[in-house]
Every structure is written in C-alpha cells, then in structure tokens.
N, C-alpha and C positions, 0 to 999 in steps of 0.2 A: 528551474530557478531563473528568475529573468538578472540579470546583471547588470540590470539600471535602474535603483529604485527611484521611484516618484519623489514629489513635494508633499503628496497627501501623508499628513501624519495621525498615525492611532493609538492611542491610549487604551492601554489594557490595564485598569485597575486586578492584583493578583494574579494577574498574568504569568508567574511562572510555574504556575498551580499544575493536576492532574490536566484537567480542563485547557486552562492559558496555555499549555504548550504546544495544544494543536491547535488552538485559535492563532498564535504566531507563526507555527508552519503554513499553514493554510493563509495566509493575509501576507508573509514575507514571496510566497510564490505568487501573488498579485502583484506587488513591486511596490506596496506599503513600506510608507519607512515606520517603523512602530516602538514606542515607549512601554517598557514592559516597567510596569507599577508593583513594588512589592517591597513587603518588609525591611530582608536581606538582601539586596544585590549584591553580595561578594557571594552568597549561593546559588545566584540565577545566570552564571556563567553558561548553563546548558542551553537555554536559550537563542543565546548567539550563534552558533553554527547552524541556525535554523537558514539562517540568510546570507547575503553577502557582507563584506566589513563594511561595517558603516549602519546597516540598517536596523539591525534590531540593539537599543541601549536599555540594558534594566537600570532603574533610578528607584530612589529609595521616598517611599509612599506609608503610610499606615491611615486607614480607613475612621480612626479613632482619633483621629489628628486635622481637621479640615485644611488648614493649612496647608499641609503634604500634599492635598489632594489639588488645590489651586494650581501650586507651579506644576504639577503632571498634566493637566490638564491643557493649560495654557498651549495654546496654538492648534490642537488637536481636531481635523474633522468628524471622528467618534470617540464615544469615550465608550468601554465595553466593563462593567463593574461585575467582575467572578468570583469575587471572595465571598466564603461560607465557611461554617464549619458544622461539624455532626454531633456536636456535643459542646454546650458552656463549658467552660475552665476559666477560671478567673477575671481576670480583663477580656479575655476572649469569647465574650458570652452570645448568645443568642440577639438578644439585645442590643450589646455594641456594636454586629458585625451587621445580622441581616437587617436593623431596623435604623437604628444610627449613620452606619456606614453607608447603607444605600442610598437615605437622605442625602448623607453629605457628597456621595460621589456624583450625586445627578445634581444639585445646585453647581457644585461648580463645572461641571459638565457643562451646564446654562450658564453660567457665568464667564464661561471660555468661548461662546458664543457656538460650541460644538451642534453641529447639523443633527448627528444622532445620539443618541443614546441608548446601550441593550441592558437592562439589567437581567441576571442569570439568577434563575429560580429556581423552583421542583415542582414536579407533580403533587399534587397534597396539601400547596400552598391554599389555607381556609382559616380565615379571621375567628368561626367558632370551634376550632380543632381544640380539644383535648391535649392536642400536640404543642408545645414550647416550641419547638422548632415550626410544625405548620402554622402555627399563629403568628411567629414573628417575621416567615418566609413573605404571609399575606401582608401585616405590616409595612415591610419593609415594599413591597411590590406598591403599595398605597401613597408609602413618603416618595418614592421614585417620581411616583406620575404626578402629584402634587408638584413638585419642586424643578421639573420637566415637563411640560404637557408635550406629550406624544410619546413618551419612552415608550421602548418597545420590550416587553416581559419574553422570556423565554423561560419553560417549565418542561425541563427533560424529566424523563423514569429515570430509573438506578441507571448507571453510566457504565458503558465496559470498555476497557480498552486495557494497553501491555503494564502502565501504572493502577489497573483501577482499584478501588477497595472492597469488592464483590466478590469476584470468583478467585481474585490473588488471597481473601483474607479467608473464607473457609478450602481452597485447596493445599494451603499451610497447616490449618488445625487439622485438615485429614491425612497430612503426613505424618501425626504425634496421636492423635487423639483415635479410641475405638469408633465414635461414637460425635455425629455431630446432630445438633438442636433442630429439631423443627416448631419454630417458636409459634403458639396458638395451632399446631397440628398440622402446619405447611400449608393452607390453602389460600394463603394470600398472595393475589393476583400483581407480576407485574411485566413489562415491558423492556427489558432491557433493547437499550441506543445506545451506536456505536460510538465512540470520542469524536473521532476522524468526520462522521456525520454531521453532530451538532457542529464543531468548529469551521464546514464548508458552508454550512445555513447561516452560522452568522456571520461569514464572508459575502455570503450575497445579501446578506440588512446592509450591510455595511457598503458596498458595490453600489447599492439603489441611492442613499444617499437621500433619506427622508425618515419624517418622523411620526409613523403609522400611527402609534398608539396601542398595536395591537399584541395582546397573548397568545404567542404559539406555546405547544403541544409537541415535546418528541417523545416519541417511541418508538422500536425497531419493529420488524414485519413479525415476530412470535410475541403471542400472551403469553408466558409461561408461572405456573404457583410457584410458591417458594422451593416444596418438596422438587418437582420436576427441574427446575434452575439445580439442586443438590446432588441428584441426581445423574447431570450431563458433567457436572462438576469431576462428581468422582469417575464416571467413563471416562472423561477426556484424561484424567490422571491414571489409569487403570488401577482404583484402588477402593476394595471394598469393605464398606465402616455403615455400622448399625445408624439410619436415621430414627432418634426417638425424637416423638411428639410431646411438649412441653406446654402444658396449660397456660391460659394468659394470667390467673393469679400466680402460677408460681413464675412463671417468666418475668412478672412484672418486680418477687422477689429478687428474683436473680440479677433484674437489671437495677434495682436499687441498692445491692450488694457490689456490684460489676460498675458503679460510677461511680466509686468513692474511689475508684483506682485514678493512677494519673492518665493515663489512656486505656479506657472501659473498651472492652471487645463490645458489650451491650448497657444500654441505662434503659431505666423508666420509661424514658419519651421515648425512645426509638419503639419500644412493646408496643407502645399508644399507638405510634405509625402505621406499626403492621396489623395493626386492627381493618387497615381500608385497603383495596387495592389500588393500585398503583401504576395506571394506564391511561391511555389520551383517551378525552373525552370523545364521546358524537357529535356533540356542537361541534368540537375544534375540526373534527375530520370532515361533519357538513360546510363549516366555514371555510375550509380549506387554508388550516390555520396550524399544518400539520408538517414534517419533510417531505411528504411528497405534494403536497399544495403546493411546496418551493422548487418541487422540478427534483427532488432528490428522490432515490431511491436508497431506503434504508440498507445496511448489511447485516445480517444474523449472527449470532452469538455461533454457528456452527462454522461461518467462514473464517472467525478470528480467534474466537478465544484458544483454539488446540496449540495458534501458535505463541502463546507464551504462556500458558499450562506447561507446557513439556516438562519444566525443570523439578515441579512439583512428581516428577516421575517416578519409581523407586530407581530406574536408569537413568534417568533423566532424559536427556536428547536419543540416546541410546536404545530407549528402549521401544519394542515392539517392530519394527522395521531397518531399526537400525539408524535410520536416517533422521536425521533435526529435520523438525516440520518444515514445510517452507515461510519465510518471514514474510511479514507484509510490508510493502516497498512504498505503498499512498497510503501515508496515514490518514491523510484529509482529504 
C-alpha cells in the first residue's frame, strides 16, 4: 500500500460493485486518489479501508441522472463506468442502465476533459441477440464510443471471485435443494475470469493513460460447460445432488415464471443467453486483445474458488482436513 497518494484522480462510476471493489483495491495500491461513484454511499463505507485516509471518497452518483454524473467526473483523469445489472426491475432496466447510462457516463467523462474512458461490458455483447440484455450491452458499447471517441470496451465471461454470483449462487441452492438445473442440458461453453484479474488490466488501461478505442476480451485459462463449472461446484463443497437437464422450452417457462419474482434466480433472457457460448473470441486472442496480450496471466477457478466455497460446506471450514482453506491475500 503506498502511503502517499498522488494528484491523479479516478472516477469509478458504480464503483462499489462486485467488480468496483477490486478495481479500487488494485488502483488505491498504485497511489490513485479515487472517487467511488454510486447510489448509496452511506453503504460504500467498505470501500475505504481499501486505501489510506484520505484516498478513496464514495460520493453519491446515479447513471439515470446526468447531472450526478458531471460533478463525479469533474477533474478526473479516467473515468471507469461498471454499472450493470442482470435483470430489468423497474427504473433499473436494461435500458436505463447499460444503454442510457453509459451514454451519459462517457459524455461527461468527455466533458471533464478525462484522458480515458473504460466502459465494462460482457461477452455476448451483439446488437442482433435475441438477448435484452446482449442487445442493450451492444447499445450501450455503441453510445460510449459515439460520445467518447476512443473508449476503451472491456467484455469479461461470467466473473468469479469471494462476492461473485456464480459459483456463491448455485453452491447455496446445493445446500437446500436435491437437484440443481442444467439449463438447455449444460453444454453451454464458458470462461470463467478471475475479479482480481480483470480489476489489474484495467489498472494498467488506466496506467497507460490513452484513449485506444479498443475491445478487449477476458477470460481465465479453462473453457469449462455449464454442466462441468456444476460439477467442480459441488466437489469443491463435498456435496452430492442430482444434475437434471432442462429443455430450452421448458427453461424458457420457468424463467418466464421465475421473473415475475422481485429478484428471479432465472428469467427469459438470461435462457436466451445461454443458448451461445460464452468465451474470448480468436480475433481478440489474434489481436492480442486479451489478459494475456496485457502481460497478465490469468488465475483458475481451481486456485480460488475452494477458498470461499468452504462455508457452503456441511462443516463448513471444518470440514475434510480440518483446516480453513488458505485465503487469498492479492485480490488484484
């Protein structure tokens, strides 16, 4: 941790997200003084002890509000826009967030006279997808660069890390449930990347201090299908539950049924999703448009995820050796 932060200031729109909080650990141990952009800041207290006093301040932003976005902006030498969400819910739609919001966070990004700009994508991101969320991903990646010439796109696979929503959200339902879903028969391809990964790569967009224009591509070093990702899931929790295979009509039932809830485990669109695989292209990895084009080397879901699985254990830390896994001490 260095104990002298610089003059250079960064703008994290949503910044205190899954995501934002290791893009603020990783950017506070450069000696960035950084504005963490978001909703609530009476809840992004966790943020702060990332850094020394003084450097990390969350201030209160909303993506739906251009204004908010000006004064966060102001003075900033990148602005890094991370808000997303995985499902519409009322004002929080596909719409507002990835299509509206990323227009509005890269104008005034440009309007603060900010050198860079990253907006944070997904794999999947396709203007003719099927998908509400791929269409609006692509969208919104289109008003960025319109309104920024040179934003830089970043499009991770499914994301893992100690908060993620992957392997935390089905090794919950295998502590309750016999029986977990293989939606379309599990053979949809993806990539899981590590948090701690993506948030050092766009330490170093951000480091370089230019405005490429360019679409990277993360993914970690396994392809793994759905089934096989469910699979290590329930290993790593030693816990064994029937995977059944779930047709795409009737999946697409269920996630029509399962979005009417206030927070859906699955909807419609996400069925649509996993109709494609879910992994860095060839172009991106000929391009060298990838983490290891950036000098990184990815880490595997085998190095991290057992350590914060454990708890989903029937012992929890307890169980099988005895010993709590060892923690991970570099998140980024």
């Amino acid at each position: 941790m260095t104990l002298a932060p610089s003059e250079t200031l960064i703008t994290l729109i949503g910044g205190s997200g899954f995501l934002g909080r290791h893009v603020v650990r990783a950017l506070a141990k450069r000696g960035y003084r950084i504005r963490v952009a978001c909703r609530r800041p009476d809840l992004a207290g966790h943020v702060q002890p990332l850094g020394v006093p003084g450097q990390i301040m969350p201030v209160q932003a909303n993506v739906r509000y251009p204004d908010s976005l000006a004064a966060v902006c102001e003075g900033a030498q990148a602005v890094v826009n991370l808000t997303g969400v995985l499902y519409s819910a009322g004002a929080q739609s596909f719409d507002a967030i990835h299509v509206f919001g990323a227009e509005a966070s890269a104008r005034a990004a440009k309007a603060a006279k900010a050198k860079t700009f990253i907006q944070i994508s997904a794999i999947g991101a396709d203007a003719n997808s099927a998908s509400d969320y791929a269409k609006s991903k692509a969208e919104g990646e289109a008003r960025a660069r319109a309104n920024f010439p040179g934003a830089i796109v970043i499009r991770p696979s499914i994301v893992f890390g100690p908060e993620d929503q992957f392997f935390n959200r089905f090794a919950a339902m295998a502590r309750f449930s016999p029986a977990l879903p293989l939606i379309g028969g599990g053979t949809t391809k993806f990539q899981p990347v590590f948090v701690g990964d993506i948030a050092k790569a766009v330490a170093q967009l951000i480091d370089a201090n230019i405005a490429s224009g360019k679409t990277y591509e993360f993914g970690g070093p396994e392809v793994e299908s759905f089934r096989q990702l469910l699979d290590f899931t329930l290993q790593t929790i030693g816990r064994k539950r029937l995977l059944v295979p779930v047709p795409w009509p009737v999946a697409r039932i269920q996630g029509m049924i399962m979005g009417l809830l206030p927070k859906p485990l699955l909807t419609s669109d996400q069925v649509e999703l996993l109709k494609h695989d879910n992994v860095v292209s060839q172009d991106a990895i000929r391009d060298g448009r990838t983490l290891q084009g950036l000098g990184i080397t990815p880490r595997g879901i085998e190095a991290i995820v057992p350590s914060y699985l454990y708890r989903y254990r029937k012992a929890g830390e307890f169980s099988g050796t005895g010993e709590k896994p060892k923690e991970i001490v570099d998140l980024s």
